[in-house]
Structures are given as C-alpha cells and as structure tokens.
C-alpha positions as CSV (number, residue, x, y, z in Angstrom):
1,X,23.5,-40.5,-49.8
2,X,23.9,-37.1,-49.1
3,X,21.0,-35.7,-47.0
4,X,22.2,-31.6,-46.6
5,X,21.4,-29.1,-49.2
6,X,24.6,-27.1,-50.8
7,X,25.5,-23.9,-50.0
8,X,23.9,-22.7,-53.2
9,X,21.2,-24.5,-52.4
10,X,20.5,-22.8,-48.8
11,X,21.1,-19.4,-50.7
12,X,18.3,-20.4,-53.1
13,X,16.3,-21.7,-50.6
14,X,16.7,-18.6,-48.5
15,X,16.5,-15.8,-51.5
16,X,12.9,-17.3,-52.4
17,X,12.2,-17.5,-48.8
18,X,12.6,-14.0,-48.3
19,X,10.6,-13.0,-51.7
20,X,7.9,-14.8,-50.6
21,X,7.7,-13.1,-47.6
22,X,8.0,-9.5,-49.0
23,X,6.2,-9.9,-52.5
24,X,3.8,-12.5,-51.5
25,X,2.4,-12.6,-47.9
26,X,1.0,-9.8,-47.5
27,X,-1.3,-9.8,-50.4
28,X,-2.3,-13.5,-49.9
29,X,-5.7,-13.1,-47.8
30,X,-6.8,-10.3,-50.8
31,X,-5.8,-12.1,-53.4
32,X,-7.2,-15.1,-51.9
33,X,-10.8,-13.5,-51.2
34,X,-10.6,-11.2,-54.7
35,X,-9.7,-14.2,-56.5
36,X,-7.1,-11.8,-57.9
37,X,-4.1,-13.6,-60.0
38,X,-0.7,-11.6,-58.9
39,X,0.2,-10.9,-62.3
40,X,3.0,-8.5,-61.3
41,X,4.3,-10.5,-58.0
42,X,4.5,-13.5,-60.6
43,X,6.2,-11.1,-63.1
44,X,8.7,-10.7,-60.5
45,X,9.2,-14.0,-60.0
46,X,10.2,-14.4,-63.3
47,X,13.0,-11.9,-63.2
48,X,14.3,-14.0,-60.5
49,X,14.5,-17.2,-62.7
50,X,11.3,-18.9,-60.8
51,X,9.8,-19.2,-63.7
52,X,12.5,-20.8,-65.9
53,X,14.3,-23.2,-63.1
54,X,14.7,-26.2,-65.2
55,X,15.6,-24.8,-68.3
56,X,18.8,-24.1,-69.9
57,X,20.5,-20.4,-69.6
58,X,21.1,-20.3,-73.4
59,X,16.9,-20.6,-73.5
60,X,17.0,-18.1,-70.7
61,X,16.3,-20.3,-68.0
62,X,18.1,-20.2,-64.7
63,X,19.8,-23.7,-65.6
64,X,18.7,-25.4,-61.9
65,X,18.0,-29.0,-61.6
66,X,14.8,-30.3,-59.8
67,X,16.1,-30.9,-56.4
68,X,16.6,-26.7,-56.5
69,X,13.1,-26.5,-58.6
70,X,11.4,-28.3,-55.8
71,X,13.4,-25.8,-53.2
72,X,11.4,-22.9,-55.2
73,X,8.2,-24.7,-55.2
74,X,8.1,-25.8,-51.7
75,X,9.2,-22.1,-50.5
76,X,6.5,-20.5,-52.4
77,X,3.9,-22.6,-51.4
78,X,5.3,-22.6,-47.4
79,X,3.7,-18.6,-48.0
80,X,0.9,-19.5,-50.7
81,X,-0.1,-22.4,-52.0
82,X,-1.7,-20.6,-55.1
83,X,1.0,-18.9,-56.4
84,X,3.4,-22.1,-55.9
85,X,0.5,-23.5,-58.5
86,X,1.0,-20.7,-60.8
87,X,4.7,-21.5,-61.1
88,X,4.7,-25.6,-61.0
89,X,2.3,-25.0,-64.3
90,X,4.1,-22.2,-65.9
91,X,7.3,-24.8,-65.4
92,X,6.4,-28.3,-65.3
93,X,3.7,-28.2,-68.0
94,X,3.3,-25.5,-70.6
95,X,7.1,-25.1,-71.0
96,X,8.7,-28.4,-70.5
97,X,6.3,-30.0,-72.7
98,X,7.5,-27.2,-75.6
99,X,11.5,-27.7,-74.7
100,X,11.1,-31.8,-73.8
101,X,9.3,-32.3,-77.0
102,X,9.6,-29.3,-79.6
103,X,12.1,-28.5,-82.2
104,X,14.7,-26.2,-82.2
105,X,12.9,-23.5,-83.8
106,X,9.6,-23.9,-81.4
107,X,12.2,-23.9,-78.8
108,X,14.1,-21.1,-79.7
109,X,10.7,-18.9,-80.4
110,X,8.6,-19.6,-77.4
111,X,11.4,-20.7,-74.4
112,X,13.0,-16.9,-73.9
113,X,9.6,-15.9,-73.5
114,X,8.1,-18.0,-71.2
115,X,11.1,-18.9,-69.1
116,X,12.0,-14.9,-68.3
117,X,8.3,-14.7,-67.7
118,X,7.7,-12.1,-70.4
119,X,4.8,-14.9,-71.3
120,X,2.8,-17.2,-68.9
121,X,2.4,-20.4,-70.3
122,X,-0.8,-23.0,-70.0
123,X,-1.4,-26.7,-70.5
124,X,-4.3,-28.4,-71.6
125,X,-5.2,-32.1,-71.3
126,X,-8.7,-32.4,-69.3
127,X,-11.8,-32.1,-70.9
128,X,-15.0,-32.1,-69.5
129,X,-15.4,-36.1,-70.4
130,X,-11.8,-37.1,-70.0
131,X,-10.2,-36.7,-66.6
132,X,-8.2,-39.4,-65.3
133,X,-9.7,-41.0,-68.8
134,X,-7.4,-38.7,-70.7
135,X,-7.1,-41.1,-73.6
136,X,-10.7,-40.1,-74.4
137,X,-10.0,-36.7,-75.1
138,X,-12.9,-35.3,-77.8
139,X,-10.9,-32.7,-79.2
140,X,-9.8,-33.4,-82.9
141,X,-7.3,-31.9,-85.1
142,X,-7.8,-32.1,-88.9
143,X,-5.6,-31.5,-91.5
144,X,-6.8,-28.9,-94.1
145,X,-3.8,-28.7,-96.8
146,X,-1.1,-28.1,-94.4
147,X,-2.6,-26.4,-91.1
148,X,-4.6,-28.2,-89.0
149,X,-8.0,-27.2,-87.6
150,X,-9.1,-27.5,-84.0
151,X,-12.4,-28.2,-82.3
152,X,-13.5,-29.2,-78.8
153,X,-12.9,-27.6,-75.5
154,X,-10.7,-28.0,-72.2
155,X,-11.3,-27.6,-68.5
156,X,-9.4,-27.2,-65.6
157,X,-6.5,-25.2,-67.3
158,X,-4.2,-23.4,-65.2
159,X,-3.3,-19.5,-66.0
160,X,-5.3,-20.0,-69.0
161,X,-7.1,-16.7,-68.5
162,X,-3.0,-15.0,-68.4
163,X,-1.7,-17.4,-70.8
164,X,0.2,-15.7,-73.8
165,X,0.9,-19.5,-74.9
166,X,-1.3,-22.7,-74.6
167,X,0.0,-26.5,-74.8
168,X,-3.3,-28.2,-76.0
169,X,-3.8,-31.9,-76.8
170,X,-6.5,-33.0,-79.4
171,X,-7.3,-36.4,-81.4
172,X,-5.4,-36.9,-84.6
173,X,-6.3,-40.8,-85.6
174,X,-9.5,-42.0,-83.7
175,X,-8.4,-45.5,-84.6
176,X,-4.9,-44.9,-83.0
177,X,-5.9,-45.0,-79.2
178,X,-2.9,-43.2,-77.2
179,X,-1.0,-42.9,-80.3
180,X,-3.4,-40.8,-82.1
181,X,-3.6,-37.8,-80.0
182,X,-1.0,-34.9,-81.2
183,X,0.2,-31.6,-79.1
184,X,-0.3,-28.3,-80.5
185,X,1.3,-24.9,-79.2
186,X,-1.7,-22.4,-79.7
187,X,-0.7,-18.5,-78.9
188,X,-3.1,-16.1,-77.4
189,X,-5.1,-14.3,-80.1
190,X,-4.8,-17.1,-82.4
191,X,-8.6,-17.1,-84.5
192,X,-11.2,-19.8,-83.3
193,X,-9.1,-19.7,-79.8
194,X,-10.8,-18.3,-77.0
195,X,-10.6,-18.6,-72.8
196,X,-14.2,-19.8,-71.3
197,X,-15.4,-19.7,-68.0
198,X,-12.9,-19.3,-65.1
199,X,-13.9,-21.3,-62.3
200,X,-15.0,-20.6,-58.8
201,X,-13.1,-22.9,-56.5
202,X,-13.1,-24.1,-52.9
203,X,-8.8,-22.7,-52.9
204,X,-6.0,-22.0,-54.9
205,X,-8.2,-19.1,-55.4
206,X,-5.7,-16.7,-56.7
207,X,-4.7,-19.3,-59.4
208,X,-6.9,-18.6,-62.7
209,X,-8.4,-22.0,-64.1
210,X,-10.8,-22.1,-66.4
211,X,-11.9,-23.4,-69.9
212,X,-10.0,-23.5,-73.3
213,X,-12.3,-23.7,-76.5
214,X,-11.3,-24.0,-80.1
215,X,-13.8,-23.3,-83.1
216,X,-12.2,-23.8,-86.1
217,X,-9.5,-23.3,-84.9
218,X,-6.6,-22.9,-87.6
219,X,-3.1,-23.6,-87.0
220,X,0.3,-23.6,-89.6
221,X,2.0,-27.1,-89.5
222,X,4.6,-26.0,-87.5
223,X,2.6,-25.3,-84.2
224,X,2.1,-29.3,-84.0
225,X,4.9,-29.8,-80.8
226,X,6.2,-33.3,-81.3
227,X,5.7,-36.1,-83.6
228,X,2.0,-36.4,-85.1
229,X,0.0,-38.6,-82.9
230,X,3.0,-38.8,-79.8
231,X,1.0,-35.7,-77.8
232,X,-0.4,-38.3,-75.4
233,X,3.1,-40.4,-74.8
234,X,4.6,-37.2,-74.5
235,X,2.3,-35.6,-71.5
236,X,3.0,-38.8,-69.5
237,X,6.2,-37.9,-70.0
238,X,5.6,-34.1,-68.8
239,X,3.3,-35.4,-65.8
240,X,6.6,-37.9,-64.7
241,X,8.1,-34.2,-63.7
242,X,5.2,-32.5,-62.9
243,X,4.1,-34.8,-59.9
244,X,7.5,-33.5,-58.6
245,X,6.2,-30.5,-58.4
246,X,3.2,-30.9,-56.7
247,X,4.4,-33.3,-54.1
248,X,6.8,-30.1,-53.5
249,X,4.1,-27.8,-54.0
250,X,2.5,-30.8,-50.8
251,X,5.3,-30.6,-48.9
252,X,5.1,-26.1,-48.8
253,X,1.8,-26.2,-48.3
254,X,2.0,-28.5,-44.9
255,X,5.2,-26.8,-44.2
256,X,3.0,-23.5,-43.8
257,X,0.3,-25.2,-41.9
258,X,2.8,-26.4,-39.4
259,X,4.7,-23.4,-39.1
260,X,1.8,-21.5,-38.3
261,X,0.5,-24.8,-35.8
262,X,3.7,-25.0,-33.6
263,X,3.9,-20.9,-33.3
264,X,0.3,-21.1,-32.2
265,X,0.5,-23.7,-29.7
266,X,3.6,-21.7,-28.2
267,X,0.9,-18.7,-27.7
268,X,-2.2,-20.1,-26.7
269,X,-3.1,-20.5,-23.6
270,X,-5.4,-22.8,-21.4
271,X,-5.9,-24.0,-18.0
272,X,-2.8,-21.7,-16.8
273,X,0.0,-22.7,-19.7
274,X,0.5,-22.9,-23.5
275,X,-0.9,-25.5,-25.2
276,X,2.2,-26.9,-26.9
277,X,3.2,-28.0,-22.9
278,X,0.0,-30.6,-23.4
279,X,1.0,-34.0,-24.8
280,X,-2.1,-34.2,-26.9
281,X,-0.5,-30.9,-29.4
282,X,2.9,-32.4,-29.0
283,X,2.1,-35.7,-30.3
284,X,0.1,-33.8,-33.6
285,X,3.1,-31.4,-33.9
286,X,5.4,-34.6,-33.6
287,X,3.2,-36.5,-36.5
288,X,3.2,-33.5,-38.4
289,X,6.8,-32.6,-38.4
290,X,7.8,-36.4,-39.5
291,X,5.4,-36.6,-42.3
292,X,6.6,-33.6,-43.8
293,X,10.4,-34.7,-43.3
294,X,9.2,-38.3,-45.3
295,X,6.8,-36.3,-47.7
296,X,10.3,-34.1,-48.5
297,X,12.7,-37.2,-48.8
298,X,10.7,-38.8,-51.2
299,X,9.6,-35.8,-53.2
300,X,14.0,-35.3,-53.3
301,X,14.7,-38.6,-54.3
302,X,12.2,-38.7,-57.0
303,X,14.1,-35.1,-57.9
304,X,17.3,-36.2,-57.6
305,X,16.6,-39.6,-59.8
306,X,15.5,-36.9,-61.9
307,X,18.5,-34.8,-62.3
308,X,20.4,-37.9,-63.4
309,X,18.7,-39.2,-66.2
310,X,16.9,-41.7,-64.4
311,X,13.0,-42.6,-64.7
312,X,10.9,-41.6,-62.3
313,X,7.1,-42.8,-63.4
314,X,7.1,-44.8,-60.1
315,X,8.8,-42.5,-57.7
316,X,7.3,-39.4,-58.8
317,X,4.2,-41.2,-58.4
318,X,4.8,-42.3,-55.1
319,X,6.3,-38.7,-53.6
320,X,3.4,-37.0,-55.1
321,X,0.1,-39.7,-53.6
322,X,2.4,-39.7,-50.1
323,X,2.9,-36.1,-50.0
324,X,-0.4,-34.8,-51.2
325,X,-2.5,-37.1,-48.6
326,X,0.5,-36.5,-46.1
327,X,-0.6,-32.3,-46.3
328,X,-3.9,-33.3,-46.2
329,X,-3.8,-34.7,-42.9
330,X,-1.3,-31.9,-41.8
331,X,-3.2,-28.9,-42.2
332,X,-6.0,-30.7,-40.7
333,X,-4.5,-31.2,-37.7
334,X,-2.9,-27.6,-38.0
335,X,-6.4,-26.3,-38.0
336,X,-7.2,-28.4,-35.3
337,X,-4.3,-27.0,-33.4
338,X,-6.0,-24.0,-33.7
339,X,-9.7,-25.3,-32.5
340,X,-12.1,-22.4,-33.4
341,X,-10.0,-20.0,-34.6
342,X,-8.6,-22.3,-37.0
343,X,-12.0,-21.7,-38.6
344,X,-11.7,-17.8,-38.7
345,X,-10.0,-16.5,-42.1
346,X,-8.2,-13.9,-39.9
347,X,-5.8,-17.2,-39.6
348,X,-3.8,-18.6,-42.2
349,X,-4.3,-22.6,-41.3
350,X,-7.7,-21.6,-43.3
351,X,-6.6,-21.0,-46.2
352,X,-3.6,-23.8,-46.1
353,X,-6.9,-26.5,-45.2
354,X,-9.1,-25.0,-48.3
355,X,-5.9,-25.1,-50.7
356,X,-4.0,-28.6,-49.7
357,X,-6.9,-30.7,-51.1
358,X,-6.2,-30.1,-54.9
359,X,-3.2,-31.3,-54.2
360,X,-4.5,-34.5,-54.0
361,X,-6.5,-34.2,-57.7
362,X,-4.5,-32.1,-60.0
363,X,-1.9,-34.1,-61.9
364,X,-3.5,-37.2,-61.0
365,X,-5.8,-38.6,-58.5
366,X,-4.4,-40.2,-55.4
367,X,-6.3,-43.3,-57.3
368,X,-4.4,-42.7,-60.6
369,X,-1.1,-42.6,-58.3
370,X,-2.1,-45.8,-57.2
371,X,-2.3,-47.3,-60.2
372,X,0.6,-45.7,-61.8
373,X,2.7,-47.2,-58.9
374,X,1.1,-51.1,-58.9
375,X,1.5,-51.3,-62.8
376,X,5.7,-50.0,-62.4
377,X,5.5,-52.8,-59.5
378,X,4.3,-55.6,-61.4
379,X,6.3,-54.1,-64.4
380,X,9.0,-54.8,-62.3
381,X,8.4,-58.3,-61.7
C-alpha cells in the first residue's frame, strides 16, 4: 500500500491550501458571528472544480476521485469548518444523489449546473419526526394524473436557503416500508415549494440550514430521481460517500485545531519558557497529532476502496464515528492548550471547538455508526 500522495495530489492539496487561506480566512470570524453564507467565496470555489470533484468532465466536473475529494474537504475545513460543510453537501448529497441515481436527461440538465457552481444544490432526508428513524419520513408524494403532489416538511437541510436545486425524499407506498419512499429533484421557485426557518446554531454558523416545506406541491413525472419507491435505498447509498466526507471534513477541522495548538504552545510562555518545553502540552500535542494521522488513514482507505468500485458501508462508517469523535477530543485539548484564551473568540480554537461537534451528528449519529458497523460485522459472519 502506497501511503504518499502524487504529485498531482500535493498540487491539489496545495492550490486549495492556498485558496483557503486568501478567499477564506480572513472572513471566517465575520462570517462566523454574521452568520453570513460566503455566497461569492463559494462561487469561487466552484470555478476551481471544488464543487464538482467527483463528477465527470463531460458533466463539468473536475473528474477527481475521492481520495483528491477528501484532499479538498479536509483543506477547506483545516481554515473553516463551515464552508468545508457547504462543499461536502453541495458534492456528496444534492449532486451525487442526481448523477448516482438519475437519468441521462436529469443528469444532463441539472449536473453542469451544479458541478460549475452556477447552482448550489440541497438534500433533504430529516424531518422533524424522522432523524436517525429516516424510514419514518411523513412526507408523501401522490400521484395526480402524471405529476405527483408533495406535502410535509424537512429540517436540518444544508444550503437550503441558497439552493437553486433540492434533493427531497417523501413517502410513495405507506405499506412498502424502505421501498416506498421515492426521491424527487424540486428546483427553486417551483409552486407549493418554499424555504422555512433557518436555524440558529451552536457552529458551522456560516453554513445555512434550515427547513424545506411542500404544500401542494406539484411536480411533472420526470422530476421523480430514480426508480419509484428506491429514494430510501438510494440515500444509503449517497450517505456510504457522504460519511467520507465528513470524516474528511473531521480530519480539517482537528487539523486546524492542532495547527493553531502546537503554534501556540511554541509562543506562550510560563514560569521562564514556552509551554510546548512542558511534557504535560507534549504529550496532548503527541495524542493529537496521532489521532489525526489514524482519523486520515482511515478516512483514505475508505476513499480509496471507494475509487475502485469497492463498498464501503462499513468503512465509511468506521472513518467517519473514529474521525468525528477523534476531532472532538482534539479541539478540546487544542482549547485546553490554550487555557483561558482558548475561550476568547479573538482565537480560532473557539470556533474549531463550537464547529467539530456536528461532526459527530450530521450524516449519522456516532450511535447510527455503530450500528451500521456491527450489522456489516455480523453480516460478515
């Protein structure tokens, strides 16, 4: 096994290094405190492929494979978290679910669009009453003649409130259990289709989430994305890829936190030298550094099982519950690095401690992980 990145690679890794840097950090405290979404800086990151990496050129993607896609992520997220967010969704969810599971023509219409980033995509599974439950979604499709009309709302949606496209899953055949729930690709302006309330949260701040409500809502026959009643099959399918992303999304946002630890340590001073020369801070920034090297192995094999064709329900799983609790723990000890001033916003570790924690919820519970990775173990058996 090969363990170094590829020249291209490094380039990537460096090109979105430096973006981040100059586009991105130093906005992120305002954006942060404004809860401002960086339409234009994410605009911009479209134009560089960011927001089409796993797609192919011919749909206007940048034709990368998910070792390189979790190269973008991590980078992004090593800056700000949030906008790493705003990317993983645009990729992982909205538009793979449309070129994984749609037809040439819903391919051909919507992926030039959202993979240049002329459109920000959303996608919507969570509902108020079905969380980790997401077989008991409420939201129901009915057929009228040949369009179907929506009714029911979603939560916890990200971009919905930028979103020129919405991924949206809603019940087809009660009696049908997982195989009676059916995608839909709703477009912004679309009658009976509305954004709700945008929520106030603890971080990712600058990343919109918020409702998704449908009132008679009427859609043609071919905005159903998939077979009828396969919407459900097919997210667990989108969700195998996503976790990749957020374990990389994990992996950034520790990356930052320790970054910003070890350069602290080197500068603060007590009792006559820097704190870094006290064993205490080097055995942190020694537990640190190796949970984000395991946290990155596993989030590249999972990737790299990926780009071959392989299944990665189990390792995905595992990359994203290790690397998500792994940052956890990291920027709390980055902030502890920083004792008092690690509670100041004038410092970044802030931010990095109030952002890691979704990491931990969004695209599963750590507990859903859990049981995702027992049931491919005894599966196994």
């Amino acid at each position: 096994m090969d363990f170094d990145y590829t020249q291209e690679q490094l380039h990537l890794k460096k090109s979105v290094r430096e973006f981040a840097l100059a586009e991105i950090a130093p906005h992120v405290a305002e954006w942060d405190e404004t809860q401002t979404f960086p339409l234009d800086a994410v605009k911009d990151a479209g134009a560089l492929g960011f927001l089409g990496a796993i797609f192919p050129e011919d749909l206007g993607g940048a034709g990368l494979g998910y070792i390189e896609y979790a190269i973008i992520i991590e980078e992004l997220a090593r800056v700000d978290p949030a906008f790493g967010l705003i990317v993983a969704a645009h990729n992982s969810l909205c538009t793979n679910h449309i070129y994984l599971a749609g037809s040439h023509e819903q391919r051909s219409k919507y992926l030039p669009k959202l993979t240049t980033g002329e459109w920000i995509g959303c996608w919507s599974l969570t509902e108020p009453e079905a969380g980790s439950d997401a077989a008991g979604t409420r939201t129901t499709a009915v057929r009228d003649g040949a369009d179907w009309i929506l009714n029911g709302a979603k939560t916890f949606t990200t971009n919905a409130h930028f979103a020129q496209v919405c991924v949206a899953m809603a019940v087809t055949d009660r009696t049908a259990s997982h195989h009676g729930i059916s995608a839909f690709i709703i477009e912004e302006g679309t009658p009976g289709f509305r954004v709700g309330k945008k929520e106030n949260k603890l971080g990712m701040r600058a990343s919109a989430t918020g409702e998704v409500i449908f009132t008679d809502c009427r859609l043609r026959a071919s905005q159903l994305l998939g077979a009828e009643g396969e919407g459900f099959v097919d997210s667990l399918r989108i969700l195998d890829g996503g976790r990749i992303s957020i374990a990389a999304l994990s992996v950034g946002t520790a990356q930052g936190a320790y970054d910003a630890a070890l350069s602290y340590s080197k500068q603060r001073r007590q009792f006559g030298k820097s704190i870094s020369e006290f064993q205490a801070i080097q055995n942190k920034l020694a537990d640190m550094a190796t949970a984000i090297d395991a946290s990155r192995l596993l989030t590249h094999r999972a990737a790299h099982m990926k780009d071959k064709g392989d299944r990665v329900t189990k390792e995905s799983a595992m990359a994203k519950l290790f690397s998500s609790e792994a940052a956890v723990r990291v920027c709390d000890e980055a902030l502890q690095i920083h004792g008092g001033y690690g509670f100041i916003k004038d410092y970044p570790v802030e931010k990095f401690y109030r952002d890691v924690k979704l990491c931990t919820i969004g695209e599963g519970t750590s507990e859903i992980q859990r049981l995702v990775i027992a049931r491919q173990l005894l599966k196994s058996q």
